[in-house]
N, C-alpha and C positions, 0 to 999 in steps of 0.2 A: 430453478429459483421461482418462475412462476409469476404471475399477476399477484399471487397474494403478496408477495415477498414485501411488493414497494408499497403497496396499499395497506401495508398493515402500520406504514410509516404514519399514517395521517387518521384522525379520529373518526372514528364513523359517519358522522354528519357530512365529512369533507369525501370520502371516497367516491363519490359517484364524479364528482370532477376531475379527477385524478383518473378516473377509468382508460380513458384517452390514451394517456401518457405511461398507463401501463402494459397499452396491447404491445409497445414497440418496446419492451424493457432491456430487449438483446442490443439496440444502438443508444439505449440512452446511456448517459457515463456521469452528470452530475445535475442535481434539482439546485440554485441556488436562490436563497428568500433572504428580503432584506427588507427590514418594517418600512414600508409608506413608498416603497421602490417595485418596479417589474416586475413578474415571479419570471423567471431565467431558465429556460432548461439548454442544456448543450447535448446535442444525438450527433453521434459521430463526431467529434470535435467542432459542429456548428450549432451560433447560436438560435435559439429561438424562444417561442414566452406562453404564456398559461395564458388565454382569455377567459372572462368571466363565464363561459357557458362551457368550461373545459376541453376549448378545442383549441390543436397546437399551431399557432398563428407564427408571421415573419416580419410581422410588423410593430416595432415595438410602441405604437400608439394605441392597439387592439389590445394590451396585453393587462392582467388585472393587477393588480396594485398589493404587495400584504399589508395585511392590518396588523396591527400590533396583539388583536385579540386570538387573532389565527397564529398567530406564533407561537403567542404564549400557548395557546392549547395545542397544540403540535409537540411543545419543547413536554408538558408534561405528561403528553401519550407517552413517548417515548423512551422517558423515564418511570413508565408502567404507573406513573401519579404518587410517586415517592420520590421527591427530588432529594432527599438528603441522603438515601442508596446509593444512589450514582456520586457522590460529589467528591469523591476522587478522581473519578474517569473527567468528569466537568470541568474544574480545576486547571486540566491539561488540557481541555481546549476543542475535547472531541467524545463522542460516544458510540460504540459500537454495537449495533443493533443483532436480530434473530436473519439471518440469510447474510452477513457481514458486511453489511454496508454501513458504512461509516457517516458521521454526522458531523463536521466541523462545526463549533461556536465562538459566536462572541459576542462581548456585551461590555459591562461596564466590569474591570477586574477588581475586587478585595485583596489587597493587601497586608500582608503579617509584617512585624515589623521589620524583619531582615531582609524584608522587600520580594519576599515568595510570593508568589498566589497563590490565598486561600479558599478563593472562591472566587466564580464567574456568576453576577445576577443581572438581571435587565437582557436575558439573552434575545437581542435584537436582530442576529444574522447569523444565518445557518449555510453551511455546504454539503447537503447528502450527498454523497460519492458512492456511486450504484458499483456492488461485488459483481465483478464480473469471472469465474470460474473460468478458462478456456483449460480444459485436458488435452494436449497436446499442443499448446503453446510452445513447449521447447524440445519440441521432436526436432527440429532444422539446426539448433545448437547442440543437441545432445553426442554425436559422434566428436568435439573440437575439443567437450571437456572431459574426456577421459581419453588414455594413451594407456595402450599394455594392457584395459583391465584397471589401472589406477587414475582416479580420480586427480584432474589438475585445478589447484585453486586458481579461481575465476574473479573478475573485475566485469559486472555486468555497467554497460556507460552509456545514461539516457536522459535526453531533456523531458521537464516532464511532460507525462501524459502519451508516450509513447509506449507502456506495456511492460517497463520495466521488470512491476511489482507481479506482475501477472506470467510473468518466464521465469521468473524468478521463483512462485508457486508450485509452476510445473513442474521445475528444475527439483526441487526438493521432493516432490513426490512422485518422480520419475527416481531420485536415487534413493530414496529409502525403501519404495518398493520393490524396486531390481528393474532393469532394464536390457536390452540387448546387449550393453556393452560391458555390465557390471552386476554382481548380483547384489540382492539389499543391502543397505549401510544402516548404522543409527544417526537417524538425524539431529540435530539441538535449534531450534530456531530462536533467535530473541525478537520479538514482534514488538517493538516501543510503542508503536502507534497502533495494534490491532490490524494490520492490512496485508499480512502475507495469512497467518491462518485465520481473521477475523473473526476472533475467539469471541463468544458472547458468554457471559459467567463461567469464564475459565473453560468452554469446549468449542473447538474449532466447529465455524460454518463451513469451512473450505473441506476436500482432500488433501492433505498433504503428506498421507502416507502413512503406512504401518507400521513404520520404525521410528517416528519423527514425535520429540519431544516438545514443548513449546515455553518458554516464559515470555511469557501476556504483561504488556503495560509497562518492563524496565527497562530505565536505559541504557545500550547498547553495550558500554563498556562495560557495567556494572555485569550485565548480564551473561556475557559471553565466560567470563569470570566465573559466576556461578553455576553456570553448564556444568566449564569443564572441571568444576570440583564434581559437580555432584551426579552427573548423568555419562559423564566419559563417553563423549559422542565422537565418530569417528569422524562427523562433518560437522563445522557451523557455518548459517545462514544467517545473514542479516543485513537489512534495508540500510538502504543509506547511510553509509559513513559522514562523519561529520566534522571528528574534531580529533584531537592528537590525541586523547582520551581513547578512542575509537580505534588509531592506529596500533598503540602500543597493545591493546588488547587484539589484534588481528595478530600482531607480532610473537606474543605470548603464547598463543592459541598454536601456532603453527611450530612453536618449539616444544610443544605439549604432542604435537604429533598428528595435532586434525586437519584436516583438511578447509577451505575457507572459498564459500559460495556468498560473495557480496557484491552490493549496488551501492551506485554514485551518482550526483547527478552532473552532468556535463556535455554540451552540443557536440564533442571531439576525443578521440584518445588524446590528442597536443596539450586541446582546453584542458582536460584532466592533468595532465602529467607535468603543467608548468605552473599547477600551485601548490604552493609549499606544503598543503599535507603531502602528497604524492609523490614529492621530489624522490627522500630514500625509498619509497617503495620502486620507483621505477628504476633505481641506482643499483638497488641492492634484487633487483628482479622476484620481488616478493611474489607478482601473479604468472600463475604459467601461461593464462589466456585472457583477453580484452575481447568480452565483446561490444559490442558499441551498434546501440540503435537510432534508428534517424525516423525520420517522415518520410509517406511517400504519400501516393494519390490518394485522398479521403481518408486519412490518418492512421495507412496502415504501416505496418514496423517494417525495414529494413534492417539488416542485420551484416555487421563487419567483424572477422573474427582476426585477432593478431595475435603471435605469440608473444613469448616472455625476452624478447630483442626487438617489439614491435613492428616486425614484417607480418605481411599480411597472413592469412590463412586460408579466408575464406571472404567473397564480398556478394 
């Protein structure tokens, strides 16, 4: 990814301040700006703030303040100075940039009459959420999800911020390209929010592998749906389930014959498995495998694997 990657976030005039906060890009994970408030950076899951002469200070009295005039020219770097190009990705709430790092917004929302949003303007606060690639992120779960040779659907279970979407990554381009346990599969991923392949105009930032198909920007259920019409994938991937919408389409998908590599968010396989989306999944034993991520020293991932009766596997 490089120095350029994040620098290319911010207009030219602003780079040299930013320089700083680029040499460390490997621990940084989010820049957040918010008009006439701190500039925020989190390295390693702590926080810290931008001062005016670009050095990364602990004190949030040192730290410089955005302006309303640096946003705005920020929000329309971004959108390469065509903001009406992007104003479907906007709309939703976020934008995905050249190295996939994502941009969360918001501002004042436009409303259509059926109460959709048509538009976000006055964008006032931003969350860039820095791509972080790790290739071999799920070499330590890879032997839990396959048995014989055959792929077993998986329930990845993480509060956030613990690495979820990033094993999750490696998971899919670990089986699309073949691996010690499996040779290549075809993958389908549905990316709602751009943050497993970090598509920028329709072509992944990420690897996610030789086999691995991708639909950019729809929603999950919608999406899985039109995978398995149209690309007959032998796996689907997808972030964060949500909603019963979300289940029946996992349910469907798995009577179609595919296999199912998905994430949730939840502190516990228990927390997970005692709310009521989950209930028939855990009843009717929809996943073969839980794994379930936690915190440890300086924000790194722990990992618990259970099977499909909830006994452990692996801690």
């Amino acid at each position: 990814m490089g120095n350029k990657g994040i620098l290319h976030i911010f207009p030219d005039y602003m780079r040299n301040k930013w320089g700083n906060v680029a040499k460390d890009i490997d621990g940084l994970w989010e820049i957040r700006l918010r008009v006439y408030r701190e500039i925020v950076l989190i390295f390693r899951g702590k926080e810290f703030f931008l001062d005016k002469d670009g050095q990364i200070v602990s004190d949030i009295r040192k730290a410089e303040v955005a302006t309303e005039q640096d946003m705005e020219a920020i929000f329309q770097h971004i959108c390469d100075y065509s903001v009406y190009a992007f104003s479907d990705e906007i709309r939703q709430g976020f934008l995905t940039i050249p190295g996939g790092h994502r941009i969360g917004l918001a501002g004042q929302a436009i409303l259509e009459e059926e109460g959709k949003i048509r538009n976000i303007k006055h964008i006032r606060y931003m969350n860039i959420r820095i791509s972080h690639e790790i290739k071999g992120a799920a070499d330590p779960a890879m032997p839990y999800i396959f048995k014989d040779g055959r792929l077993l659907d998986t329930l990845l279970i993480s509060p956030p911020g613990c690495g979820k979407t990033t094993l999750l990554r490696d998971m899919v381009r670990q089986i699309s390209d073949g691996n010690p346990f499996s040779e290549g599969m075809n993958v389908a991923v549905v990316d709602e929010r751009s943050e497993i392949a970090g598509c920028y105009m329709g072509c992944p930032q990420n690897d996610i592998g030789k086999r691995t198909d991708i639909m950019d920007g729809c929603p999950k259920a919608i999406g899985m749906m039109l995978l398995l019409r149209s690309m007959s994938p032998q796996v689907l991937a997808v972030d964060e389930l949500g909603s019963m919408e979300d289940m029946k389409a996992v349910s469907r998908a798995l009577q179609c014959g595919s296999r199912i590599i998905a994430t949730v968010h939840g502190d516990s396989l228990e927390d997970v498995m005692a709310k009521d989306l989950f209930r028939n999944a855990g009843k009717n034993k929809i996943f073969d495998r839980y794994i379930v991520l936690g915190r440890m020293n300086a924000g790194c991932r722990a990992m618990s694997v259970y099977d499909k009766d909830f006994q452990i596997c692996c801690v």
